[in-house]
Structures are given as structure tokens and as C-alpha cells.
C-alpha positions in Angstrom: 52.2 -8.0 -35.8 49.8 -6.6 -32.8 47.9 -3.5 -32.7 46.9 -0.9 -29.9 44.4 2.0 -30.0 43.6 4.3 -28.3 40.3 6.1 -27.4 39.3 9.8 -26.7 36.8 12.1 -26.7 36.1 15.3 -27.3 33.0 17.8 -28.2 32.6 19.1 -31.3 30.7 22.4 -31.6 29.0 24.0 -34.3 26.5 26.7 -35.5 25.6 25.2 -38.4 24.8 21.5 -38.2 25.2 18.2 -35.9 27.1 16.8 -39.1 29.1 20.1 -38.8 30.2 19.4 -35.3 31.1 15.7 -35.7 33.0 16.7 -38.8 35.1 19.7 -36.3 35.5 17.0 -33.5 37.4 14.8 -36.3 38.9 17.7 -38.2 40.9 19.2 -34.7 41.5 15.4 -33.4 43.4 14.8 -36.9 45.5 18.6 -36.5 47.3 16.9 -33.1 46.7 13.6 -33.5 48.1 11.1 -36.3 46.4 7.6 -37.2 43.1 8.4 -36.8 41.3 5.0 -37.6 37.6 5.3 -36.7 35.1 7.4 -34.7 31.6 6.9 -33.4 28.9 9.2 -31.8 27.8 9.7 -28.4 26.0 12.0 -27.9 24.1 14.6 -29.5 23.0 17.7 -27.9 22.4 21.6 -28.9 21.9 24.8 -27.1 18.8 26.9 -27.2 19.2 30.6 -27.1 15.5 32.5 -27.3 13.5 29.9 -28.4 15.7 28.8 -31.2 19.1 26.0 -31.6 21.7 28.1 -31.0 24.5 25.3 -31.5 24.7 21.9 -32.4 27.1 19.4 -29.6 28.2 16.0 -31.2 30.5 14.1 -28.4 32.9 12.0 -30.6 34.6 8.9 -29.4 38.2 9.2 -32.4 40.2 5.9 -32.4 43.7 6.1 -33.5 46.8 3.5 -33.4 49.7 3.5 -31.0 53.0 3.5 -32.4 
């Protein structure tokens, strides 16, 4: 039997942690999506309000299986 994936992306954002916004990229990908295989990281970026990280950007590349 063949398989096909597909690829997306999409930016997890989060005050707390890079780790944190990977895991909310995956977590929202997996409420509208179903078998989610894989992932890797893009990027990794953050946003700097006053001298300090204001949020943590993870772009996440989910994998999941055509039906």
C-alpha cells in the first residue's frame, strides 16, 4: 500500500518558551487536523518589547497522511 503526506506550516506563539510555541503550533495543528506524523523546526524567532523577549516564534513544518 502507498502513502501521501502532506506539509504545512504554521507559527506557533508563546510567552513562555520556544519549546512552548512549538508544542502550541503542534497542539492547534492536531485540533483540525488528523494524522499528524512528524514535525520539524524552521525557524525560531521572538519579539522584544523594552529591552526584554516579549514572545517566543517557533515556525513548524506538521506532516500528516492523506486519506
Amino acid at each position: 500500500m502507498s502513502k501521501a503526506y502532506k506539509k504545512i506550516e504554521i507559527v506557533g506563539i508563546s510567552k513562555e518558551s520556544l519549546s512552548d510555541a512549538i508544542n502550541v503550533a503542534i497542539e492547534r495543528a492536531a485540533d483540525t487536523l488528523h494524522g499528524l506524523s512528524w514535525f520539524e523546526v524552521g525557524e525560531l524567532r521572538g519579539r522584544i518589547d523594552e529591552g526584554r523577549v516579549a514572545e517566543y516564534q517557533a515556525t513548524v513544518k506538521v506532516g500528516f497522511r492523506l486519506d
